[in-house]
PyMOL Python script that loads the backbone (N, CA, C, O; Angstrom):
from pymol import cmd

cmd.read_pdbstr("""\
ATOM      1  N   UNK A   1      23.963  38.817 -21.562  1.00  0.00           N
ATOM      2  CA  UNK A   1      25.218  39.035 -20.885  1.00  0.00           C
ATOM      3  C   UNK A   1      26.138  39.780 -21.839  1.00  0.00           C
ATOM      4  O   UNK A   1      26.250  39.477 -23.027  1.00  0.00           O
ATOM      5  N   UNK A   2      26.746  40.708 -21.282  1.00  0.00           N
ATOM      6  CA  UNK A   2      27.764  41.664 -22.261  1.00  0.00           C
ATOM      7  C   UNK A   2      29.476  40.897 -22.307  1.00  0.00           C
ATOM      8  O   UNK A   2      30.123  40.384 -21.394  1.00  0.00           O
ATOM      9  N   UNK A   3      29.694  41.027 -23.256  1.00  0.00           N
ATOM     10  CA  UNK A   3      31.312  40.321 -23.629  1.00  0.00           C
ATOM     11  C   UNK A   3      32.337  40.957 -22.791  1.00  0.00           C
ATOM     12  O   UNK A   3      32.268  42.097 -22.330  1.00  0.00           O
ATOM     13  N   UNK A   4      33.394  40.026 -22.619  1.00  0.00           N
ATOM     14  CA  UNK A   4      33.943  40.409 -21.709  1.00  0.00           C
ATOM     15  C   UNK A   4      34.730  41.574 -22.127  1.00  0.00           C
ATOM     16  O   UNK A   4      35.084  41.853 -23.273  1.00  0.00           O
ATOM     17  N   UNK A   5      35.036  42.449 -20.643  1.00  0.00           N
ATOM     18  CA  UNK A   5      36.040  43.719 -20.743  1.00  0.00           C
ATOM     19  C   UNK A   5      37.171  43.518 -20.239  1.00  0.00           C
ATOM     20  O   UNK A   5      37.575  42.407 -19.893  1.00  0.00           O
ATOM     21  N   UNK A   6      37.912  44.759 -20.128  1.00  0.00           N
ATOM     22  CA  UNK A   6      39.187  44.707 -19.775  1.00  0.00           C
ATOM     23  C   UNK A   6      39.210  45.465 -18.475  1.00  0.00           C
ATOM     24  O   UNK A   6      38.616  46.541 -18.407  1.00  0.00           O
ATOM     25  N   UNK A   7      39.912  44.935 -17.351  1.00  0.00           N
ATOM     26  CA  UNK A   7      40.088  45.461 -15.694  1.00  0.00           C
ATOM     27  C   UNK A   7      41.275  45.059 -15.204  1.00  0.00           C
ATOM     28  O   UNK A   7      41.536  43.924 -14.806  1.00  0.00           O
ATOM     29  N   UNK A   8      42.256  46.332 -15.244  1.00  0.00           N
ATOM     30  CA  UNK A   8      43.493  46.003 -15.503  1.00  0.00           C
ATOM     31  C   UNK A   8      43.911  45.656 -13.718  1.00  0.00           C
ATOM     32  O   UNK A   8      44.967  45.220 -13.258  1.00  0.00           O
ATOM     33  N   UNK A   9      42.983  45.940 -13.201  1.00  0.00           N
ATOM     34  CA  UNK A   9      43.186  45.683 -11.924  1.00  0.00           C
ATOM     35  C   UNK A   9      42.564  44.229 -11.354  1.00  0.00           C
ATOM     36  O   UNK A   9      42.784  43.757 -10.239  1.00  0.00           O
ATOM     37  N   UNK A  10      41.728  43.643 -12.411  1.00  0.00           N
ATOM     38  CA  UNK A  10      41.230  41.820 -12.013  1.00  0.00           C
ATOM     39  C   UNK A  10      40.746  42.269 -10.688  1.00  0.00           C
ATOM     40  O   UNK A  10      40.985  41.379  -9.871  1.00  0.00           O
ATOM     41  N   UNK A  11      40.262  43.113 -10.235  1.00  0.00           N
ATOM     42  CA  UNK A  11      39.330  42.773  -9.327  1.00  0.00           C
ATOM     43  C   UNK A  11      38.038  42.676  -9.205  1.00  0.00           C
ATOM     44  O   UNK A  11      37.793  43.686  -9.866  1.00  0.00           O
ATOM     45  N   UNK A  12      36.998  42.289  -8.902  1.00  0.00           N
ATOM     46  CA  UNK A  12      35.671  42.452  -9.245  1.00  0.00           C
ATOM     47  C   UNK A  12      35.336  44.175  -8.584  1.00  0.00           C
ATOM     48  O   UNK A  12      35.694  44.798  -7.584  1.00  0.00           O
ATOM     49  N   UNK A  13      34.553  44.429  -9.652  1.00  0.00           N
ATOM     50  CA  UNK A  13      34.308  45.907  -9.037  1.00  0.00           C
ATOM     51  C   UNK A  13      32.496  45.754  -9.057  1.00  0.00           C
ATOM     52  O   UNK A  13      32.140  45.087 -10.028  1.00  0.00           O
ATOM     53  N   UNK A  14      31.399  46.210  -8.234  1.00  0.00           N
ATOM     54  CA  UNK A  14      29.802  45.489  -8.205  1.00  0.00           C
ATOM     55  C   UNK A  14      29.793  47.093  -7.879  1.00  0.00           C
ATOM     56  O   UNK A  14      30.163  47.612  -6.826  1.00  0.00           O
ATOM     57  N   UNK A  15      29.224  47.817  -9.163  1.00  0.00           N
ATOM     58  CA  UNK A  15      28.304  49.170  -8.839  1.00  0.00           C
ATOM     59  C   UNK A  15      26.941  49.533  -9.414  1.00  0.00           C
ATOM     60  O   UNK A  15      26.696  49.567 -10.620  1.00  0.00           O
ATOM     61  N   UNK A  16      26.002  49.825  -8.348  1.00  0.00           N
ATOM     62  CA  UNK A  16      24.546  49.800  -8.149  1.00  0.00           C
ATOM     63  C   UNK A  16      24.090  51.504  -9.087  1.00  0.00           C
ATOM     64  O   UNK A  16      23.781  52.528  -8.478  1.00  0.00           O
ATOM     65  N   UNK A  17      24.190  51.360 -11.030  1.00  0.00           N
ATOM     66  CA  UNK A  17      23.638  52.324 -11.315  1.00  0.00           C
ATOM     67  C   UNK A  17      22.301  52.810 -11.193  1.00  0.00           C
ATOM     68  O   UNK A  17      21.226  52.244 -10.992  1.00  0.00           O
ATOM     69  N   UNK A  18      22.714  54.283 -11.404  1.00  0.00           N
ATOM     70  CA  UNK A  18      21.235  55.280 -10.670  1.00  0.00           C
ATOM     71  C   UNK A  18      20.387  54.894 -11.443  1.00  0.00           C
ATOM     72  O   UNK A  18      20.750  54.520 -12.558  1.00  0.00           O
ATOM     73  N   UNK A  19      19.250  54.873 -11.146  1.00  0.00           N
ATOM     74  CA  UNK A  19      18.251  54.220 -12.107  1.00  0.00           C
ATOM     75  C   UNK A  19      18.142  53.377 -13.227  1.00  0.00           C
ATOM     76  O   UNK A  19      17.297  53.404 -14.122  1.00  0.00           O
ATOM     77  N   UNK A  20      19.024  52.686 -13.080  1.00  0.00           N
ATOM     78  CA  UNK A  20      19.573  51.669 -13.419  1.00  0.00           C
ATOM     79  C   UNK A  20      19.749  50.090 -13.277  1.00  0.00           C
ATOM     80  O   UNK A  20      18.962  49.709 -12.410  1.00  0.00           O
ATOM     81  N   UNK A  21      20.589  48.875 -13.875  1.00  0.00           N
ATOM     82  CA  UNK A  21      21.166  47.847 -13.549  1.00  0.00           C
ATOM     83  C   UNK A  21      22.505  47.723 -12.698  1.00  0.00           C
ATOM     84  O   UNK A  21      23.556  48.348 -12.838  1.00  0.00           O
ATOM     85  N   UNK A  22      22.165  46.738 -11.776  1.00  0.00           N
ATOM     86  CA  UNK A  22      23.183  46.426 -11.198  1.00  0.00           C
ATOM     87  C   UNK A  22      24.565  45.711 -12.007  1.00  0.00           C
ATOM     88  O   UNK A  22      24.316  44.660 -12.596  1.00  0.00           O
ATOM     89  N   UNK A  23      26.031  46.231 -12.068  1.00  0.00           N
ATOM     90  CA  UNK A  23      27.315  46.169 -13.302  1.00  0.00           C
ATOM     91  C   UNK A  23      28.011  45.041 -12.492  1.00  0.00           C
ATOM     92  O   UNK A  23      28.247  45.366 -11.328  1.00  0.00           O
ATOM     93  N   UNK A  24      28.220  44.357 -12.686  1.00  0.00           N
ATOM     94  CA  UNK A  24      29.496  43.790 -12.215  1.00  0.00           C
ATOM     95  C   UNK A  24      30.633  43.451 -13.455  1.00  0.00           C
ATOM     96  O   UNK A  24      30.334  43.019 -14.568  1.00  0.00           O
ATOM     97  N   UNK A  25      32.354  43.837 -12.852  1.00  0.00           N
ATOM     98  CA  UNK A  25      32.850  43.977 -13.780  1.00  0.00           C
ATOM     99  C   UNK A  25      34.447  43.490 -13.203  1.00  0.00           C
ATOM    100  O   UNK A  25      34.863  43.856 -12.103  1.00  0.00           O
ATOM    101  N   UNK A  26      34.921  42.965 -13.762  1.00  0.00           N
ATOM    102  CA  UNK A  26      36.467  42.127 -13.247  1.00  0.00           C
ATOM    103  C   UNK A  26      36.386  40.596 -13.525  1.00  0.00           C
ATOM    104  O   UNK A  26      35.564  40.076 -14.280  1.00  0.00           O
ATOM    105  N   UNK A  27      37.163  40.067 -12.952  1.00  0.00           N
ATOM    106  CA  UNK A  27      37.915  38.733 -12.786  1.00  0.00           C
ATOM    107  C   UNK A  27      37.287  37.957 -11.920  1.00  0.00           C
ATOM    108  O   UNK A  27      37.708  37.778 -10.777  1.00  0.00           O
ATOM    109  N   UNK A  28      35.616  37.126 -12.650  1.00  0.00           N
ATOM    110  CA  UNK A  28      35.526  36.240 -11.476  1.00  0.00           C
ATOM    111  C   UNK A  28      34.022  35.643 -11.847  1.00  0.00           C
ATOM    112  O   UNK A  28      33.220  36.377 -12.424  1.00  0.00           O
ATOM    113  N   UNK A  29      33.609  34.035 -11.428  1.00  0.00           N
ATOM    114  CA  UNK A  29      33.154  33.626 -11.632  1.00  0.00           C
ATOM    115  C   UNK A  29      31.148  33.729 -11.505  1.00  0.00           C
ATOM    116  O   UNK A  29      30.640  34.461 -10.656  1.00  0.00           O
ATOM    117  N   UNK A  30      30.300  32.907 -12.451  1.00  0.00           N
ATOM    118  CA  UNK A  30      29.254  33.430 -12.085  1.00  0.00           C
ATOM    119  C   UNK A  30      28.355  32.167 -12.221  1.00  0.00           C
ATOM    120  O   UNK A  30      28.738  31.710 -13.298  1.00  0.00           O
ATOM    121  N   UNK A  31      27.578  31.502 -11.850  1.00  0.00           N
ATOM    122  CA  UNK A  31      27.159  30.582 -11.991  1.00  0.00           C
ATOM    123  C   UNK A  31      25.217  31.168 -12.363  1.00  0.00           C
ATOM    124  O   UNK A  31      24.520  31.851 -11.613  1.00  0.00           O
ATOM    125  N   UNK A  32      24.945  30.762 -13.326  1.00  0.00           N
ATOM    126  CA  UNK A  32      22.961  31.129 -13.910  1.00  0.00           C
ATOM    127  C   UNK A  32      22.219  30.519 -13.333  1.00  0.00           C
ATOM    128  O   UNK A  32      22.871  29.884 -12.504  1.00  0.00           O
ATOM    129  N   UNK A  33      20.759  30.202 -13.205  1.00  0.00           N
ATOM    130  CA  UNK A  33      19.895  29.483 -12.755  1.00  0.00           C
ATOM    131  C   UNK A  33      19.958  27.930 -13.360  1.00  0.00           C
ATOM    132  O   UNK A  33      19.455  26.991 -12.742  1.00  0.00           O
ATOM    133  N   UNK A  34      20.485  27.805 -14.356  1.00  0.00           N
ATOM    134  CA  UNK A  34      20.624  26.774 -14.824  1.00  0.00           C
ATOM    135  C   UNK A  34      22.293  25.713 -14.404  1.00  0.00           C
ATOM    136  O   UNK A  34      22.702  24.585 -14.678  1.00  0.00           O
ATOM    137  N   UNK A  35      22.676  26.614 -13.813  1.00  0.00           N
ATOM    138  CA  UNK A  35      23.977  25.885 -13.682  1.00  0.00           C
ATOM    139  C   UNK A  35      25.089  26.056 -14.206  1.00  0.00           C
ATOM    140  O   UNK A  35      26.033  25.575 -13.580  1.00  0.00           O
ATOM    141  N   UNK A  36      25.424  26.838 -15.615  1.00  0.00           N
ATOM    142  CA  UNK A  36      26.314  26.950 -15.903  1.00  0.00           C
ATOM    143  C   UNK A  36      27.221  28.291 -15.282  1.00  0.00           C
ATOM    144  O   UNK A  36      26.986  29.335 -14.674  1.00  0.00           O
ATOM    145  N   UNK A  37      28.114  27.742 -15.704  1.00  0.00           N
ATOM    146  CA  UNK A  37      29.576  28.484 -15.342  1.00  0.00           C
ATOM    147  C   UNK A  37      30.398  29.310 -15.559  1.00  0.00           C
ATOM    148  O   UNK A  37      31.600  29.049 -15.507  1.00  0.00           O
ATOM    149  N   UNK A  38      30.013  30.268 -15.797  1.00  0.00           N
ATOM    150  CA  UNK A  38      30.813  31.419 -16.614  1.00  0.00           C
ATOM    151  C   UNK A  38      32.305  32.010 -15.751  1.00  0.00           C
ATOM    152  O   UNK A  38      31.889  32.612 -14.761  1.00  0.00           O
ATOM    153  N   UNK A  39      33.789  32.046 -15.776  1.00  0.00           N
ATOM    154  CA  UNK A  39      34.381  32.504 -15.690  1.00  0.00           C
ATOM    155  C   UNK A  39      35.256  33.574 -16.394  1.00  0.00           C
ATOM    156  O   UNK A  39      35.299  33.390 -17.611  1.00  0.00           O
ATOM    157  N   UNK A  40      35.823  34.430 -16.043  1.00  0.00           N
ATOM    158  CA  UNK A  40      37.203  35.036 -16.059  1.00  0.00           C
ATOM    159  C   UNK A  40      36.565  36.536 -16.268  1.00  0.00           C
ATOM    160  O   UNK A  40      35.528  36.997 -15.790  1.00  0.00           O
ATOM    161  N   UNK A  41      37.671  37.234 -17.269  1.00  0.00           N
ATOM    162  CA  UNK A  41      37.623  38.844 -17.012  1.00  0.00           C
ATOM    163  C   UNK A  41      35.892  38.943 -17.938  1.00  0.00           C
ATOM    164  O   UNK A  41      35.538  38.420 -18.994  1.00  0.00           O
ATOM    165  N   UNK A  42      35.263  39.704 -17.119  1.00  0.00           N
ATOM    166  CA  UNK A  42      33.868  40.251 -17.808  1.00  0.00           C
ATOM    167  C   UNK A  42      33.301  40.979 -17.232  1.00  0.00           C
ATOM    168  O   UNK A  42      33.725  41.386 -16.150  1.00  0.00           O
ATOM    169  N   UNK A  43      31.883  41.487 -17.879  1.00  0.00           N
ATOM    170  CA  UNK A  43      31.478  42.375 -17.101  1.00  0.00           C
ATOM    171  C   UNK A  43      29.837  42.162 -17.557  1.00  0.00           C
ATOM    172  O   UNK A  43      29.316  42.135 -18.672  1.00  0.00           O
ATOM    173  N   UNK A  44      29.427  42.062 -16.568  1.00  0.00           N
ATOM    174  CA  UNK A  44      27.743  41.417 -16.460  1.00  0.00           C
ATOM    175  C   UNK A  44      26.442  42.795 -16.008  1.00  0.00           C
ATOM    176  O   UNK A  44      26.742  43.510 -15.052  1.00  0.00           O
ATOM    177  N   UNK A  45      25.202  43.042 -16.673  1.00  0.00           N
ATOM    178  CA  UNK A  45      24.498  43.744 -15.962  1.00  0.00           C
ATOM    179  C   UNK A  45      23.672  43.118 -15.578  1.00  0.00           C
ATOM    180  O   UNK A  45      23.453  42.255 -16.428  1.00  0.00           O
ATOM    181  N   UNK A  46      22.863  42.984 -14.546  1.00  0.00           N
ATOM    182  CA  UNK A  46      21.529  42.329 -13.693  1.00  0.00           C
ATOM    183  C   UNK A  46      20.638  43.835 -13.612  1.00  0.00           C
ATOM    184  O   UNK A  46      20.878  44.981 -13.232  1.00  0.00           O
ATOM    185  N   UNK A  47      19.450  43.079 -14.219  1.00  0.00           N
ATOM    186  CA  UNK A  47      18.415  43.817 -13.844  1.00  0.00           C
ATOM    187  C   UNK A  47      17.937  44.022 -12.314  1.00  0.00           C
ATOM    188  O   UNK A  47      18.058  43.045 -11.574  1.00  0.00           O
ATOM    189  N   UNK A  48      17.356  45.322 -11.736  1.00  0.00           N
ATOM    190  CA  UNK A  48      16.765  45.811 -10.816  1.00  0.00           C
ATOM    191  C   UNK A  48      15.397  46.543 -11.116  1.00  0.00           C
ATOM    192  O   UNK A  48      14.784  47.070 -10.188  1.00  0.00           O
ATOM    193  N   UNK A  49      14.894  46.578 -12.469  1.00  0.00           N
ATOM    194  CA  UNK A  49      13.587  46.821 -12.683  1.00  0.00           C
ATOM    195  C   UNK A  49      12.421  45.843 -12.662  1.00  0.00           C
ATOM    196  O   UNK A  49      11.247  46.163 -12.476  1.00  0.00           O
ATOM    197  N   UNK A  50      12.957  44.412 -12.909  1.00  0.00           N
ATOM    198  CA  UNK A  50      11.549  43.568 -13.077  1.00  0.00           C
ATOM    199  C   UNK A  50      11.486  43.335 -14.216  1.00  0.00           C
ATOM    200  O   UNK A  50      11.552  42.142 -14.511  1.00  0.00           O
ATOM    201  N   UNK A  51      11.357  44.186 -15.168  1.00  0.00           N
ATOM    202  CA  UNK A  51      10.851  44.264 -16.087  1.00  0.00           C
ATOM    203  C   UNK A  51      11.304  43.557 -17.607  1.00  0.00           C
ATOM    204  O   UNK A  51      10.690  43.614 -18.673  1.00  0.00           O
ATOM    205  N   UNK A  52      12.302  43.033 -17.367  1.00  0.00           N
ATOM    206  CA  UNK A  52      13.688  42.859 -18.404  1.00  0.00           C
ATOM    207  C   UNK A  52      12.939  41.456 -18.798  1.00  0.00           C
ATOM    208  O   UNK A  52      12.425  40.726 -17.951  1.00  0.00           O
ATOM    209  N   UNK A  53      12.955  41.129 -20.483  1.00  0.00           N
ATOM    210  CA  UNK A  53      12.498  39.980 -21.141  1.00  0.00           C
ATOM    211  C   UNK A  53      13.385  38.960 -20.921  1.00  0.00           C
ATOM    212  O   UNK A  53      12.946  37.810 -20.948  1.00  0.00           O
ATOM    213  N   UNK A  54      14.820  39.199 -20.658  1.00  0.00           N
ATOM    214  CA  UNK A  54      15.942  38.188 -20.238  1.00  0.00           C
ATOM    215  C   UNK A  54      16.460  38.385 -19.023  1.00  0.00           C
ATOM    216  O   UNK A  54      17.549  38.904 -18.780  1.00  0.00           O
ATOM    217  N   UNK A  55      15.724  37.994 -18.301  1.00  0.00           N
ATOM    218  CA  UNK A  55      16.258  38.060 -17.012  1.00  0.00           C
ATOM    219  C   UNK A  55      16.597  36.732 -16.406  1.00  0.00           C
ATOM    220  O   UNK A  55      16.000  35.656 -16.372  1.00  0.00           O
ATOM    221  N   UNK A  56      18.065  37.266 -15.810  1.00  0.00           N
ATOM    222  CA  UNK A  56      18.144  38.050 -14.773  1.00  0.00           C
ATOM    223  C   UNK A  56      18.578  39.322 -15.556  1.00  0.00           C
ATOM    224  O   UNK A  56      18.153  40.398 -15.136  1.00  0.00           O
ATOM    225  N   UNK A  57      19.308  39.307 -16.548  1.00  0.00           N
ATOM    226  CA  UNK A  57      20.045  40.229 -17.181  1.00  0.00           C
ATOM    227  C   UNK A  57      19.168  41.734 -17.976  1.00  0.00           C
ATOM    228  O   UNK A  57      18.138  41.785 -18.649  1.00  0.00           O
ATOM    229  N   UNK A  58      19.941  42.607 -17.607  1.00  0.00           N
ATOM    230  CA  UNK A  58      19.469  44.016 -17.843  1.00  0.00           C
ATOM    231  C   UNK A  58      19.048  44.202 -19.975  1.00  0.00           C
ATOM    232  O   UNK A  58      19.827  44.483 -20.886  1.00  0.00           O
ATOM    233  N   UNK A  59      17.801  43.945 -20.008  1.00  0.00           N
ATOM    234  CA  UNK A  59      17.807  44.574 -21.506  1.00  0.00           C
ATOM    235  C   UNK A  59      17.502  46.232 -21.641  1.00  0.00           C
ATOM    236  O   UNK A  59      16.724  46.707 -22.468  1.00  0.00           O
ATOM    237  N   UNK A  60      18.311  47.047 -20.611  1.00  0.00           N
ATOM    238  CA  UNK A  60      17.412  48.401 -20.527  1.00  0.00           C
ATOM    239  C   UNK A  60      15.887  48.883 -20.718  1.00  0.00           C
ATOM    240  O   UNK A  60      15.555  50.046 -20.946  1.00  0.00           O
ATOM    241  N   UNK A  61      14.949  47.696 -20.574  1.00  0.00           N
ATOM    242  CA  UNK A  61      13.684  47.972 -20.267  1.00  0.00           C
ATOM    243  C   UNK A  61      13.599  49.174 -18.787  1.00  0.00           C
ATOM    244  O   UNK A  61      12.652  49.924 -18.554  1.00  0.00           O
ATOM    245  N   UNK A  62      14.504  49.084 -18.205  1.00  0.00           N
ATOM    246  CA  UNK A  62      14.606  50.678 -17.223  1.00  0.00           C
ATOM    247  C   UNK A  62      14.184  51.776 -17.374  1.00  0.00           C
ATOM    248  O   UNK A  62      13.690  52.545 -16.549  1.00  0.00           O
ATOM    249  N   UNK A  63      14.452  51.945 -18.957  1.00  0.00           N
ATOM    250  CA  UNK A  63      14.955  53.307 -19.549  1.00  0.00           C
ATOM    251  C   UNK A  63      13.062  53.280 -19.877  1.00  0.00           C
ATOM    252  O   UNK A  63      12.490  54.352 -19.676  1.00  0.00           O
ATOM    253  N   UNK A  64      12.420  52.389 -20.232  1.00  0.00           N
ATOM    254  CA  UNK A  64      11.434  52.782 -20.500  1.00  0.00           C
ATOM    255  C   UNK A  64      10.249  52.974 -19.186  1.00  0.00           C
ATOM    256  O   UNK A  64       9.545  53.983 -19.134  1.00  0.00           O
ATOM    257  N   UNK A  65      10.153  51.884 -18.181  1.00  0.00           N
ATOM    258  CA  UNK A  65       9.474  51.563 -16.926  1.00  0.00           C
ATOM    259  C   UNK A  65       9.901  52.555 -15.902  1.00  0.00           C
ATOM    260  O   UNK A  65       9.172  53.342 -15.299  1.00  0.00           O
ATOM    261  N   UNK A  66      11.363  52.383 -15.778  1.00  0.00           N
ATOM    262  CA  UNK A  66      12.102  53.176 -14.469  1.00  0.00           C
ATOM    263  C   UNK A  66      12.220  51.814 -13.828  1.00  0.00           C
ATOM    264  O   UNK A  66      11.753  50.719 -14.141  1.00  0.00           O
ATOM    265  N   UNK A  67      13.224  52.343 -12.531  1.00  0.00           N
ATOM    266  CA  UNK A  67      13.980  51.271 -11.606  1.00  0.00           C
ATOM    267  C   UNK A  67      12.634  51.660 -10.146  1.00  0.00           C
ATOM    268  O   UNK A  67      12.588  52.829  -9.764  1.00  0.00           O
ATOM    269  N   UNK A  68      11.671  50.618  -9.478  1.00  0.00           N
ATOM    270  CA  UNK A  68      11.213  50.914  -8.707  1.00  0.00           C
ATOM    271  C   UNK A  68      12.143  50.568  -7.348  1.00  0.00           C
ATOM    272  O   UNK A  68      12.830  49.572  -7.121  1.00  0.00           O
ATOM    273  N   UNK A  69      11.840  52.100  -6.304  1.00  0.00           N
ATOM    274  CA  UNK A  69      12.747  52.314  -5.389  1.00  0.00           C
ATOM    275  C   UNK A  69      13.626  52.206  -5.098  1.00  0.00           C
ATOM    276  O   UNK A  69      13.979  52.673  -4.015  1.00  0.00           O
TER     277      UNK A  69
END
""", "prot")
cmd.dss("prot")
cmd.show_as("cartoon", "prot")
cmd.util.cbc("prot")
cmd.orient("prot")
């Protein structure tokens, strides 16, 4: 998970990069497979390749596999 940023607008903003991880980025809560609780300003990537050793989270294994479809 990436440390939190700054979104001077606190809103959650969720954009689907091109061949890429899915970003989410603003003011707002996230709960893991395990239960815990992460709140406030941050900004999270989720993998969409599969492929990622920490998943759910994006280790740019993308860059090497590619994002399928």
């Amino acid at each position: 998970m990436t440390e939190a940023t700054e979104n001077t607008n606190h809103v959650p903003e969720v954009r689907v990069e091109s061949n890429g991880p899915i970003v989410i980025r603003g003011n707002f809560s996230f709960r893991d497979s395990s239960g815990k609780i992460v709140s406030g300003e941050q900004e999270i990537r989720i993998c969409r390749c599969g492929g990622s050793k920490e998943m759910p989270w994006c280790d740019d294994t993308h860059l090497i596999i590619g994002v399928p479809g």
